[in-house]
C-alpha positions in Angstrom: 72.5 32.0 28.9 74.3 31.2 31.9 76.8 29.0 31.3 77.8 29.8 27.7 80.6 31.3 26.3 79.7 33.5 23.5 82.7 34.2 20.8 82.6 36.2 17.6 84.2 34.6 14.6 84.2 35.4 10.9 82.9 32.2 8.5 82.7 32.7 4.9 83.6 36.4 5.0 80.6 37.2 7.4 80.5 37.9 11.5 78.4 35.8 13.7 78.5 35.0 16.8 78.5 32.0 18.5 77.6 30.9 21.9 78.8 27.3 23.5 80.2 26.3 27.3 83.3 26.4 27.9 84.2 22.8 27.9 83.3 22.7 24.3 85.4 25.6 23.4 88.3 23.8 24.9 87.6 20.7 22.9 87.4 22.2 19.7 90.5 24.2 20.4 92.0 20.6 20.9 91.1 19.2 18.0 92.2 22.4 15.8 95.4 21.8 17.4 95.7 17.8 17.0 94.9 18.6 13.3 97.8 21.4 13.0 95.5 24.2 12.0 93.8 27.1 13.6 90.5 26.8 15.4 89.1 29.4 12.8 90.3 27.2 10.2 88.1 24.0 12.1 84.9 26.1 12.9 85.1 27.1 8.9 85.4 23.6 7.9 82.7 22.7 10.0 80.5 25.2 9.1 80.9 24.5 5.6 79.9 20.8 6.0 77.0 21.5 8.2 73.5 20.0 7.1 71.0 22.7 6.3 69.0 23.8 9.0 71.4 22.8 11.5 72.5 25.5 14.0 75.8 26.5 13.6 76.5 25.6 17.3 74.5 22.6 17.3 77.1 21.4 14.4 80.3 22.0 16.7 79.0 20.0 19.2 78.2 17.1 17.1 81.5 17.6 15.2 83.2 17.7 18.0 81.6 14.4 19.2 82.2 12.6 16.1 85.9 13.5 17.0 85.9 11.6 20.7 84.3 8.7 18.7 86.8 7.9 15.7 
């Protein structure tokens, strides 16, 4: 997966992994910081509203979108 920065997190009291550029690391780490909370704290929230079926890092990217469009 060149390309890809792959992080491990804890959601919901569980380990995953998760593997996304770089740039997209960076913008969530914005966001968590415009919203005054840690970027755990965002990826959790995200998670937790995610559609079922969706990939976990699928639903960053698209959350993370939604953000540049509001």
């Amino acid at each position: 997966m060149p390309g890809l920065v792959k992080r491990s997190v804890s959601l919901a009291g569980h380990r995953t992994s998760i593997a996304l550029e770089a740039e997209f690391w960076s913008g969530l780490a914005a966001l968590a910081t415009s919203r005054g909370q840690p970027l755990a704290a965002l990826l959790e929230e995200i998670d937790a509203q995610r559609p079922p079926g969706r990939p976990l890092a699928s639903a960053l990217r698209v959350a993370l979108l939604e953000s540049l469009r509001r």
